[in-house]
C-alpha positions in Angstrom: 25.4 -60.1 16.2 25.6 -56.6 14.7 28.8 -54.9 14.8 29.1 -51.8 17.4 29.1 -48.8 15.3 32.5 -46.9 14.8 33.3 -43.3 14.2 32.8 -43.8 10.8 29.1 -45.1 11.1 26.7 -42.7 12.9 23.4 -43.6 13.8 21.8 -40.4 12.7 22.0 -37.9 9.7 21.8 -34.7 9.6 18.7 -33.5 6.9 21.1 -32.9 3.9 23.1 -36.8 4.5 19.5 -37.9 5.0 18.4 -36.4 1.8 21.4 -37.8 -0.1 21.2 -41.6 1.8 17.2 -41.6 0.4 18.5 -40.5 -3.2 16.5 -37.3 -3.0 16.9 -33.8 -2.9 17.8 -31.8 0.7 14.4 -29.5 -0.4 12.3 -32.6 -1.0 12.9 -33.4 2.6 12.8 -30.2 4.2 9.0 -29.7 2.6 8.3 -33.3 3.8 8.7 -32.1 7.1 7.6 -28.7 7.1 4.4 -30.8 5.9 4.8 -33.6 8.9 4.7 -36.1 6.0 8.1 -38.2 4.9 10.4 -40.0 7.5 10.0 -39.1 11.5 12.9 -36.4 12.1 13.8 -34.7 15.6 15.8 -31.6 16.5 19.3 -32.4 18.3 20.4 -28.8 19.0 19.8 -26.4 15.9 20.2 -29.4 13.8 17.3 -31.5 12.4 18.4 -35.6 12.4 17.2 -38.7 11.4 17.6 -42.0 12.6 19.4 -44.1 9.8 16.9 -47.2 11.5 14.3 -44.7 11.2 14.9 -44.3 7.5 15.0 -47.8 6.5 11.8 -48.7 8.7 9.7 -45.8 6.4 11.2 -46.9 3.5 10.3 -50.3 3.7 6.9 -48.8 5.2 6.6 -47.1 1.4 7.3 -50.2 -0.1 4.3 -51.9 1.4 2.3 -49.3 1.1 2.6 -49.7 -2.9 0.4 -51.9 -5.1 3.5 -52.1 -7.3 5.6 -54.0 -4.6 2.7 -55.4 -2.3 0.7 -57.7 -4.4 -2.2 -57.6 -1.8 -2.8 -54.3 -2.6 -2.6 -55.1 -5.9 -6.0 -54.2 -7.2 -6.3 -56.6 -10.4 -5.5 -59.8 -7.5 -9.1 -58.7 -5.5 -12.1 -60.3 -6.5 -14.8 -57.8 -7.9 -17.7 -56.9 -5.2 -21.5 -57.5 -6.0 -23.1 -54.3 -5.8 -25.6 -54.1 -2.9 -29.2 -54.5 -4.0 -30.4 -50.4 -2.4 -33.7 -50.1 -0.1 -36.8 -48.5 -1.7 
């Protein structure tokens, strides 16, 4: 069973402890969302927040997403495709 979260450990981050909990820059981020790409974010006030949940669920989201760690997208495991014989 998971512990209950304390004081210490909140469940969201603010866009600058997001940035730094991802290992990337606070601008990264901001342009990730101005361009609606990156993790999902919400406003809570004036401030923009992440879910930490959120944040681990799109990373391992990129992680499948790459050939590098997903070896069924791994082009050099697929089978090469017969080429279609084209109507005259």
């Amino acid at each position: 069973m998971p512990e209950p979260r304390g004081a210490s450990q909140a469940a969201f981050l603010t866009l600058p402890r997001a940035a730094e909990y991802l290992g990337i820059s606070p601008n990264t981020l901001y342009v990730w969302r101005h361009r609606r790409q990156g993790p999902p974010s919400f406003r809570m006030g004036r401030r923009v927040m992440y879910r930490i949940t959120a944040l681990d669920e799109w990373v391992r989201d990129q992680e499948q997403a790459d050939s590098r760690s997903n070896r069924a997208l791994d082009p050099l495991n697929r089978k090469p495709q017969r080429r279609s014989k084209a109507a005259k």
